[in-house]
DRENLOBA-405288 format. One record per residue (C-alpha): chain; x, y, z negated. Coordinates in pm, whole numbers, plus 50000, padded with zeros to 5 digits. Layout:
! DRENLOBA-405288
+----+-------+-------+-------+
: ch :     x :     y :     z :
+----+-------+-------+-------+
:  A :     X :     Y :     Z :
...
+----+-------+-------+-------+
This chain:
! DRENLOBA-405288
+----+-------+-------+-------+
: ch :     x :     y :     z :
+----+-------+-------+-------+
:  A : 47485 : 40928 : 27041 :
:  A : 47090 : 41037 : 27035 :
:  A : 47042 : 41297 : 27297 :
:  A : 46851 : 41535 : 26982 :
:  A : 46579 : 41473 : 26741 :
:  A : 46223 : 41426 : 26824 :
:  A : 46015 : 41740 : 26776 :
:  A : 45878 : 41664 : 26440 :
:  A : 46187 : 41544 : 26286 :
:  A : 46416 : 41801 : 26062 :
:  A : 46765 : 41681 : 25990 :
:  A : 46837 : 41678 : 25676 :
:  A : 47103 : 41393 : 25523 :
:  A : 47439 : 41330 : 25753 :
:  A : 47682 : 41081 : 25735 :
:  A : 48034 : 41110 : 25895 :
:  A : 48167 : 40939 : 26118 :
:  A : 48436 : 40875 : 26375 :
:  A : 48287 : 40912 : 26711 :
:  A : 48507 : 40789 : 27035 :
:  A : 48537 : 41011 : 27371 :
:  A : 48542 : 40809 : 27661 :
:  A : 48891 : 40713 : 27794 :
:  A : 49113 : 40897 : 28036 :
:  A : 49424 : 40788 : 28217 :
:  A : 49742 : 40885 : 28134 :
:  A : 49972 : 40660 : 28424 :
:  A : 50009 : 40332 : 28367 :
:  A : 49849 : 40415 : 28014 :
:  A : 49503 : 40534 : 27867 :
:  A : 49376 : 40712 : 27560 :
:  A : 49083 : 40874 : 27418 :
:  A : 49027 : 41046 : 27104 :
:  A : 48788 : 41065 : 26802 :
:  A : 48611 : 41333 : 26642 :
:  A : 48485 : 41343 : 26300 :
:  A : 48121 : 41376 : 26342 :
:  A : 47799 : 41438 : 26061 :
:  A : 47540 : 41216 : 26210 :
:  A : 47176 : 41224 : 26132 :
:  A : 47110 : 40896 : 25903 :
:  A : 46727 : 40902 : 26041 :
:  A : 46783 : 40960 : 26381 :
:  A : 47170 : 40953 : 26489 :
:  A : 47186 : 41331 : 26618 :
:  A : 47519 : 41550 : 26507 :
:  A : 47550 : 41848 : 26291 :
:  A : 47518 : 42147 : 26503 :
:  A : 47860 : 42338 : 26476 :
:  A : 47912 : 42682 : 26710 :
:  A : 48300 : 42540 : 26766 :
:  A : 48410 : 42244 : 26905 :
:  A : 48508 : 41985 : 26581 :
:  A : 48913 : 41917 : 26583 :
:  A : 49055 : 41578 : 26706 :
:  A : 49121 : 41353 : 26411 :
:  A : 49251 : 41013 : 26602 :
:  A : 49381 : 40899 : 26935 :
:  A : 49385 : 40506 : 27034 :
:  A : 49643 : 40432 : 27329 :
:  A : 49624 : 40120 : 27508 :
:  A : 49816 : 40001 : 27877 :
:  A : 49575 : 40062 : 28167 :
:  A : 49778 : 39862 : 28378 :
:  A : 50082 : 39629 : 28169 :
:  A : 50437 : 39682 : 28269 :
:  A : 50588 : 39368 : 28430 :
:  A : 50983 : 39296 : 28338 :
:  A : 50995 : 39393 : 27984 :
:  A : 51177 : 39158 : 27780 :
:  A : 51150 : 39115 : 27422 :
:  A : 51448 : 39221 : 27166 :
:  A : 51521 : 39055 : 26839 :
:  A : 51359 : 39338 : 26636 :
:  A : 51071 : 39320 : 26838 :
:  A : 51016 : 38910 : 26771 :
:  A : 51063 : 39009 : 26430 :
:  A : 50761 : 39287 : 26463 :
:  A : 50536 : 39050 : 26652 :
:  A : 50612 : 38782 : 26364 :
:  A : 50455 : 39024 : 26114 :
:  A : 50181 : 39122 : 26343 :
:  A : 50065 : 38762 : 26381 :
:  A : 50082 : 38671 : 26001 :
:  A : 49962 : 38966 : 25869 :
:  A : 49617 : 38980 : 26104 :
:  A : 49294 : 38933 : 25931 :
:  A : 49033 : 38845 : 26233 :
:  A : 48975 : 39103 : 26425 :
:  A : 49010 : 39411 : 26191 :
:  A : 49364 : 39657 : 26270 :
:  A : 49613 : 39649 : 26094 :
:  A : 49744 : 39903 : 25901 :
:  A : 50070 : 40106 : 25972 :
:  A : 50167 : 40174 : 25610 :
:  A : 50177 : 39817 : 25533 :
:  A : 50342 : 39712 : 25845 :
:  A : 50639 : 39954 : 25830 :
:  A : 50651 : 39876 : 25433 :
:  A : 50756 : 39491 : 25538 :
:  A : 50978 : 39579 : 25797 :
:  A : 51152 : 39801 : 25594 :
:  A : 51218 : 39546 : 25331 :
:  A : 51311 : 39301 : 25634 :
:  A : 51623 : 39600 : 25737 :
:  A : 51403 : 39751 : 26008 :
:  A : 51338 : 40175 : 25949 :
:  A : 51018 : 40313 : 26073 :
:  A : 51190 : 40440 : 26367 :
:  A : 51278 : 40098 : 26517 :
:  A : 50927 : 39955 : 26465 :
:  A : 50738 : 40218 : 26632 :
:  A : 50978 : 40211 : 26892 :
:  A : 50907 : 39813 : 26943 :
:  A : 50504 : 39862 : 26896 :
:  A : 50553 : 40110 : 27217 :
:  A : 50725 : 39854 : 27389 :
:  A : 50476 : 39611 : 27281 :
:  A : 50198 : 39856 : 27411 :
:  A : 50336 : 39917 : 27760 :
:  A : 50361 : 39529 : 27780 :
:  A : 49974 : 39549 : 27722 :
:  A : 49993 : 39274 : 27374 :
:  A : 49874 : 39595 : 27152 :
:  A : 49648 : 39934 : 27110 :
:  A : 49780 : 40175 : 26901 :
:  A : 49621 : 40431 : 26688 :
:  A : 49759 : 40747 : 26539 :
:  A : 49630 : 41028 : 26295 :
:  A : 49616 : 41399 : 26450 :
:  A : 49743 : 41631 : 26234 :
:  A : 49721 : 41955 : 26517 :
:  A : 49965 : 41859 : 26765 :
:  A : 50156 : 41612 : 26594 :
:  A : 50057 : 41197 : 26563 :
:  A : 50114 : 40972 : 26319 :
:  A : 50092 : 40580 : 26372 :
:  A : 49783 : 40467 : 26156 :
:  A : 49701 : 40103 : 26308 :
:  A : 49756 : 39863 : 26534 :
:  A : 49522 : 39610 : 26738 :
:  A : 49607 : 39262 : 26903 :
:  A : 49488 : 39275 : 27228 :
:  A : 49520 : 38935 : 27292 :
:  A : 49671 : 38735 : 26981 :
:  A : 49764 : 38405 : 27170 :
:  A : 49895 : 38602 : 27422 :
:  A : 50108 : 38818 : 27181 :
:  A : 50216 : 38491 : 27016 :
:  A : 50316 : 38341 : 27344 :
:  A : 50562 : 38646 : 27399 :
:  A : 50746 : 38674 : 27089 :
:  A : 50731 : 38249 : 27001 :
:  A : 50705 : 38100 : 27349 :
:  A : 50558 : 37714 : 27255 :
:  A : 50487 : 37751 : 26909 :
:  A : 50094 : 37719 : 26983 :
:  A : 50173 : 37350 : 27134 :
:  A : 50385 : 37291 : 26796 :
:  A : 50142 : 37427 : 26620 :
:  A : 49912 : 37197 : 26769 :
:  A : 50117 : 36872 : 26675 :
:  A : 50187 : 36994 : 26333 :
:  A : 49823 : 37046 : 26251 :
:  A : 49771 : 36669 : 26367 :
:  A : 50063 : 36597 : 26195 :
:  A : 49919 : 36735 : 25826 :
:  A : 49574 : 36618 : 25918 :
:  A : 49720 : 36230 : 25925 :
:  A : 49903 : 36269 : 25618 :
:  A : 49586 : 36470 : 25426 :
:  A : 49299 : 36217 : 25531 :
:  A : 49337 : 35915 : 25219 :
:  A : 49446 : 36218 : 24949 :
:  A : 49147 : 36287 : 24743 :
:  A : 49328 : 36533 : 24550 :
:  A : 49127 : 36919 : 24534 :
:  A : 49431 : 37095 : 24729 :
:  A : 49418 : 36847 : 24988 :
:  A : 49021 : 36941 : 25107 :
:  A : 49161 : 37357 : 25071 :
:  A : 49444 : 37278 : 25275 :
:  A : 49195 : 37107 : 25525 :
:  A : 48967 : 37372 : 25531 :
:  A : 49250 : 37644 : 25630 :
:  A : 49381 : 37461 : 25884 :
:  A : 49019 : 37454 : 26020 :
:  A : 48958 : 37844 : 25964 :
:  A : 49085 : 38160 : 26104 :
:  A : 49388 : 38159 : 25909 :
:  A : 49543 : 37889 : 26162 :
:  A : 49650 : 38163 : 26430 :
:  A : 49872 : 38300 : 26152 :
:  A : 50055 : 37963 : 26112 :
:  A : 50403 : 37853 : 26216 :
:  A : 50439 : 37500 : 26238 :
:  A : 50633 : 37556 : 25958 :
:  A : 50342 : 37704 : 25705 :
:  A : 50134 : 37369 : 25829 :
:  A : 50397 : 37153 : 25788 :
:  A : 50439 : 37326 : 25414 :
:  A : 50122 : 37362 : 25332 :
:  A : 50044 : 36954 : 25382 :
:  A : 50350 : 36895 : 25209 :
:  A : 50234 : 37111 : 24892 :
:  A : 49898 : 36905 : 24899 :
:  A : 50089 : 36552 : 24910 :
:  A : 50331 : 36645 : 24629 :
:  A : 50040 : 36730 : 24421 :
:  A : 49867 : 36456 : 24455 :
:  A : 50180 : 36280 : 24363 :
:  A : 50170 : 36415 : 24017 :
:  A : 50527 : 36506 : 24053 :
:  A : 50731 : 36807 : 23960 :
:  A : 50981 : 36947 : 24133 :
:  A : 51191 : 37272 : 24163 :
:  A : 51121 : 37467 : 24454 :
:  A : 51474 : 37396 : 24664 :
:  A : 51442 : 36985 : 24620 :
:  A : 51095 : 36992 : 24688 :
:  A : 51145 : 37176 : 25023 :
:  A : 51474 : 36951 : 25094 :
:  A : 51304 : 36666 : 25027 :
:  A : 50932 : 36741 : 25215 :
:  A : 51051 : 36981 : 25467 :
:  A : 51448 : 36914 : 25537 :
:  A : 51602 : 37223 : 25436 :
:  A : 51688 : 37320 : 25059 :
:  A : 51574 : 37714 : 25246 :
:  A : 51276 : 37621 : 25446 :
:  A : 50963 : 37664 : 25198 :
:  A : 51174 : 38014 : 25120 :
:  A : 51107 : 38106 : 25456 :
:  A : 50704 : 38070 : 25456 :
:  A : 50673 : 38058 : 25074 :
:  A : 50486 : 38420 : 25075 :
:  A : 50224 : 38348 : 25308 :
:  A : 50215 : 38010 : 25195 :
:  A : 50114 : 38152 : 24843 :
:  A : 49881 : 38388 : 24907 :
:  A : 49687 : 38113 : 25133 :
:  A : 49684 : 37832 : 24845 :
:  A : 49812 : 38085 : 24493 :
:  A : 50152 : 37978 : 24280 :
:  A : 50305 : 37698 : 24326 :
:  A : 50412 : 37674 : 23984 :
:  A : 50044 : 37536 : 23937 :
:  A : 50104 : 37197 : 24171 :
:  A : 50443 : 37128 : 24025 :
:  A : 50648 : 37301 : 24252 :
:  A : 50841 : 37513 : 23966 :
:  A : 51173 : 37588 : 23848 :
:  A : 51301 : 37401 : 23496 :
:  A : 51262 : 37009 : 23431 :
:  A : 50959 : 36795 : 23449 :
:  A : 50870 : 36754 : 23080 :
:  A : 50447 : 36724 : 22952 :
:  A : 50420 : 36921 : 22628 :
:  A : 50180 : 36775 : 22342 :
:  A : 50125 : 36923 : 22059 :
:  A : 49896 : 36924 : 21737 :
:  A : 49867 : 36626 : 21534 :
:  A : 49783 : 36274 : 21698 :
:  A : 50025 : 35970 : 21735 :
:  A : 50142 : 35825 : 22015 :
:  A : 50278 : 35433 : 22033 :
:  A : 50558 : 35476 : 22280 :
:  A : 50706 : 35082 : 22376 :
:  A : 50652 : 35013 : 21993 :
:  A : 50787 : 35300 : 21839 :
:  A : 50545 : 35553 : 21694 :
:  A : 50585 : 35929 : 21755 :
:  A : 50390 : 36141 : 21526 :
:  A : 50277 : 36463 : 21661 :
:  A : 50291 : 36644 : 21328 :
:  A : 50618 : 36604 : 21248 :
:  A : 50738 : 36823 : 21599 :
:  A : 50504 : 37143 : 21566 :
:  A : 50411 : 37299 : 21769 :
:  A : 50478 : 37062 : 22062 :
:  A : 50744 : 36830 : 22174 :
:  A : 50828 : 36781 : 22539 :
:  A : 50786 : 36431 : 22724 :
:  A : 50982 : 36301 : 23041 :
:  A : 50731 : 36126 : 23280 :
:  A : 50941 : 35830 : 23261 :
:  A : 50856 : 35806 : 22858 :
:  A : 50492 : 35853 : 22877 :
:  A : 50500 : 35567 : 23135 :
:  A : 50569 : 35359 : 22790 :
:  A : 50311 : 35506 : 22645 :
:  A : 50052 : 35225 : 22500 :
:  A : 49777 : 35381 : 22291 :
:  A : 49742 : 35734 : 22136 :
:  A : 49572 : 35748 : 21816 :
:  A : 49344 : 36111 : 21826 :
:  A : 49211 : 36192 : 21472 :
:  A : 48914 : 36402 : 21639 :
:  A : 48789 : 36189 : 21881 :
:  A : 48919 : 36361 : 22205 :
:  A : 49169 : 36487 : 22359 :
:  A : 49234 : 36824 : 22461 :
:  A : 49401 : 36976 : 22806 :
:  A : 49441 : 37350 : 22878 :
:  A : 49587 : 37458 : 23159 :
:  A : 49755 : 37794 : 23015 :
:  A : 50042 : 37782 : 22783 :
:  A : 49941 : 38073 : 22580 :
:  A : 49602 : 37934 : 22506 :
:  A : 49848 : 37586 : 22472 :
:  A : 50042 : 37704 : 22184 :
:  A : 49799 : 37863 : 22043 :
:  A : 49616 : 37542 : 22017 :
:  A : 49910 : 37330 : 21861 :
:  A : 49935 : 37587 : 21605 :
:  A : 49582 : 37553 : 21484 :
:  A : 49499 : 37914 : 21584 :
:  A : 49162 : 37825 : 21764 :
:  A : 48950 : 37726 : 21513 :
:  A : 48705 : 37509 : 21618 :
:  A : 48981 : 37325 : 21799 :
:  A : 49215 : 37255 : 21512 :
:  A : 49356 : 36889 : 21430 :
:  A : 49345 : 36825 : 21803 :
:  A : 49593 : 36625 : 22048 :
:  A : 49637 : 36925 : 22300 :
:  A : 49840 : 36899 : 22654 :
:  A : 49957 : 37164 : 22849 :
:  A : 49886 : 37076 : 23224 :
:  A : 50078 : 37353 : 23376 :
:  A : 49821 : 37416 : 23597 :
:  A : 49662 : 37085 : 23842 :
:  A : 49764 : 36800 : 23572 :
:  A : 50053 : 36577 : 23664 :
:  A : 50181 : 36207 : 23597 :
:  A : 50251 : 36268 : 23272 :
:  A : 49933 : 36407 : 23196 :
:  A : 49706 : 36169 : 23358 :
:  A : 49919 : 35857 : 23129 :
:  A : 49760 : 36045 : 22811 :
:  A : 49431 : 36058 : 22968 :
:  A : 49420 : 35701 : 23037 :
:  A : 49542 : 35596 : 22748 :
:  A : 49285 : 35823 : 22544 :
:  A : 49015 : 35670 : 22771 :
:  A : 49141 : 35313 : 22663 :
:  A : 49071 : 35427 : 22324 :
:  A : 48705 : 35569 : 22421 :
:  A : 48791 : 35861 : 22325 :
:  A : 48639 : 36191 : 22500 :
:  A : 48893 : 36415 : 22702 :
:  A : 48833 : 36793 : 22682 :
:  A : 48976 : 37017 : 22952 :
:  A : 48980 : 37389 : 22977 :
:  A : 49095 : 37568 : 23192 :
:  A : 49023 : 37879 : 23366 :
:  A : 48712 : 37977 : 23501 :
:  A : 48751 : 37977 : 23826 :
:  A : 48795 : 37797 : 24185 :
:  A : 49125 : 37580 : 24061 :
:  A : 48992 : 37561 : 23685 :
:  A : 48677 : 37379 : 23802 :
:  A : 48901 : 37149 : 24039 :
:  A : 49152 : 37065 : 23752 :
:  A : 48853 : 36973 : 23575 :
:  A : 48739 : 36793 : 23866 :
:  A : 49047 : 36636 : 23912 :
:  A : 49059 : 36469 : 23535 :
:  A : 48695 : 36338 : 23569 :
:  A : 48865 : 36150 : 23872 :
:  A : 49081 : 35949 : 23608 :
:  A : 48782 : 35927 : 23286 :
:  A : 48442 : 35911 : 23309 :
:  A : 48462 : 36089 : 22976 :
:  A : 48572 : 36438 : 23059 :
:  A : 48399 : 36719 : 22908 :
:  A : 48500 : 37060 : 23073 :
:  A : 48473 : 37329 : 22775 :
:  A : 48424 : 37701 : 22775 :
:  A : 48404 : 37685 : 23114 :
:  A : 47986 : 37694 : 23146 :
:  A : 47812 : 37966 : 23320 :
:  A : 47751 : 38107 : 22988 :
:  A : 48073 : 38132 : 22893 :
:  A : 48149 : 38334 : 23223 :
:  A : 47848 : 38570 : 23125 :
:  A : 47986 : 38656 : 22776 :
:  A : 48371 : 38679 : 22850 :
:  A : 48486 : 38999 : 22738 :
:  A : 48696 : 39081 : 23055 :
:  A : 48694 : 38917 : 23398 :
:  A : 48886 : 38927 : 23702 :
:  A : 48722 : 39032 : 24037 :
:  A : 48731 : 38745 : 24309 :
:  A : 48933 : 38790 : 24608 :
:  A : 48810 : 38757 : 24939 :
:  A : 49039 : 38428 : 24997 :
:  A : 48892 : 38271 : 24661 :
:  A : 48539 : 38366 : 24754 :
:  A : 48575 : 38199 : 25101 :
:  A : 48688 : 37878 : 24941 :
:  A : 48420 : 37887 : 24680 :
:  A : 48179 : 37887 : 24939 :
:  A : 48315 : 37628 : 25158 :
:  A : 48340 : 37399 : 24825 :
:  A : 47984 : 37454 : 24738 :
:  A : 47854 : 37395 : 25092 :
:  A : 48037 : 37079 : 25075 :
:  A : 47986 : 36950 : 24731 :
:  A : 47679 : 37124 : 24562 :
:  A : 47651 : 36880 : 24295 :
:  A : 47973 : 36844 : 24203 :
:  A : 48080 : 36861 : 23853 :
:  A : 48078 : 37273 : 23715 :
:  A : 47912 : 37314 : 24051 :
:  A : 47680 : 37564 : 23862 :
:  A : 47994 : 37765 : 23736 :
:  A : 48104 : 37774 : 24092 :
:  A : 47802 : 37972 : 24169 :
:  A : 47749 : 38178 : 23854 :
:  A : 48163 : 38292 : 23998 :
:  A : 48038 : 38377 : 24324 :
:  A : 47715 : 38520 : 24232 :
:  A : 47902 : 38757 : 24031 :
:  A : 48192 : 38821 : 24211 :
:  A : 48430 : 38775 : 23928 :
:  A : 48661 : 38461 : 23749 :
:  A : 48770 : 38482 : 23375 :
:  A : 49156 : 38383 : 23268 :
:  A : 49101 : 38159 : 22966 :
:  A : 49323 : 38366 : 22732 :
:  A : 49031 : 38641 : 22716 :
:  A : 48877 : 38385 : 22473 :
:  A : 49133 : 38352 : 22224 :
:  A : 49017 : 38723 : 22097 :
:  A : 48655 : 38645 : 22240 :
:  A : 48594 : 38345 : 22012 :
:  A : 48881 : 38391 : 21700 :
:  A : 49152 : 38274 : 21578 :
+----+-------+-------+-------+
């Protein structure tokens, strides 16, 4: 804090903030408190006030750490949260903390009480809210994460360790888009959250889209991960690390591509005209694998990824899409999907894909120009981000990845719709344009 302003200088505009004491000991603990404090913005020097400004926090950390302390269950369970819920080096919150627990059949009473216990073992700092006399928890700080791990998991560093080098080996020859994101996380802060478990998940979600497969979500985790129940157990951070599953064919229901709209397809000699199943008719893997030619009356085939924008497609309710061959890829475009594209690019024929306008849109799109050098990404320019009606703000794990992805492939196809998404902060859902652009 400034010791005053010069001479000259009249404070005039404050800003408040919280301003630390220094600590004092309290046994084999410490503490110090904050005071909410107006501070000069030209100089740094505080409001004058003629009484002392109340205490509005107090942070509580072991001076020296308590040796013999042993670990209950609950408290392995609170230390499991406090390792996958970190963010770097910013606390985390209280509210949020106790919300989980609770769902997980631990009351507020028996997490604070392990987060003490946690404290005197010198693994966390605690801070609480004064209100007068009374405090109430508001964060909580890893002192030393690895350390913290080490307690509650003893060895799960060293199997983290194998398990990255275990996913890195089995990620190297995919080329598919999920496989570099999956890289990338395992090479970011996000690792210290990780249980062998997530890595081992998260490289089997990459391989089994790159597979083009679909499964439901208890065969695909008994048949990549051993137990019908394991991706249950990391599925939620798993998600919020890579987004819905549902997307790379990890879904519930059977494994059918949908086409719709008019177009014929010559299935093993028999034809199958699209026109006489409206709006769409559903298509086992193993029958588009007889698939010889497709006959498309426009030219080109079209992919979407949403079913919404799908159906409203087959119908003929886009306008300057109607008489197309449309496919729904359900997000990142299977087996099934990729049979039609080949067999459209056989024919010459262009394939259209649109998709949302964001980080996966642009690598579904990617992902097809992989299998035809005639894709053709649509609605999905920078211009088309600039007039969509409403967008979607950009999350700070999507706006991570879009950077890595541009540092590492600036002129990559939609490259320049990467950046218009970054640049503004926000992605568009492709429905928007079924109002923007009519019916």
């Amino acid at each position: 804090m400034s010791a005053g302003p010069p001479p000259s200088h009249l404070c005039h505009q404050f800003k408040t903030e919280l301003v630390w004491e220094p600590w004092r000991k309290d046994g084999s603990l410490r503490e110090r408190v904050a005071r909410s404090i107006p501070l000069c913005r030209e100089c740094g020097a505080p409001r004058p006030k003629r009484t002392p400004r109340r205490r509005v926090r107090v942070q509580v950390e072991a001076r020296r750490p308590e040796k013999g302390l042993l670990l209950t269950e609950n408290a392995r369970k609170v230390t499991e949260k406090l390792t996958t819920r970190r963010r770097g080096p910013r606390p985390i919150r209280a509210k949020g903390l106790f919300s989980t627990l609770a769902g997980g059949g631990l009351p507020g009473s028996v997490v604070e009480a392990e987060l003490e216990r946690l404290l005197r073992l010198g693994l966390v700092r605690l801070t609480y809210k004064l209100r007068g006399e009374r405090r109430e928890l508001y964060s909580v700080e890893l002192r030393d994460p690895e350390a913290i791990e080490d307690a509650g998991f003893p060895g799960r560093r060293d199997g983290r360790r194998e398990a990255v080098a275990r996913a890195r080996s089995r990620l190297e020859p995919l080329t598919h888009p999920l496989a570099a994101e999956v890289e990338r996380i395992l090479s970011g802060p996000d690792l210290e959250r990780l249980s062998p478990l997530h890595v081992d998940a998260l490289a089997a979600v990459a391989v089994h889209a790159a597979s083009g497969d679909v499964l439901s979500r208890r065969v695909f985790s008994a048949h990549y991960l051993g137990s019908s129940k394991a991706l249950s157990r990391v599925h939620g951070l798993v998600r919020s690390l890579i987004g819905p599953l549902r997307r790379l064919g990890i879904r519930e229901g059977n494994a059918l591509t949908q086409v719709g709209g008019t177009g014929v397809l010559h299935l093993a000699g028999e034809e199958l005209d699209l026109q006489r199943f409206p709006p769409c008719v559903g298509l086992s893997r193993e029958t588009l694998a007889r698939l010889d030619e497709i006959e498309l009356p426009t030219g080109a085939l079209l992919l979407v990824e949403n079913l919404a924008v799908f159906t409203a497609c087959c119908r003929g309710e886009v306008r300057d899409l109607r008489g197309t061959t449309v496919v729904w890829t359900a997000g990142y475009p299977g087996r099934g999907v990729r049979s039609l594209v080949e067999a459209a690019d056989r024919a010459g024929a262009r394939v259209d894909i649109w998709a949302d306008l964001d980080l996966d849109g642009i690598r579904i799109a990617r992902l097809v120009a992989q299998w035809t050098a005639r894709a053709n990404p649509i609605r999905m320019s920078p211009a088309d981000l600039a007039a969509a009606p409403v967008t979607r703000r950009t999350e700070p794990r999507a706006r991570r990845a879009i950077e890595d992805d541009l540092a590492a492939r600036p002129d990559a196809l939609l490259a320049n719709s990467l950046e218009a998404i970054r640049d503004a902060g926000r992605w568009v859902e492709q429905e928007v344009f079924l109002v923007a652009r009519g019916k």
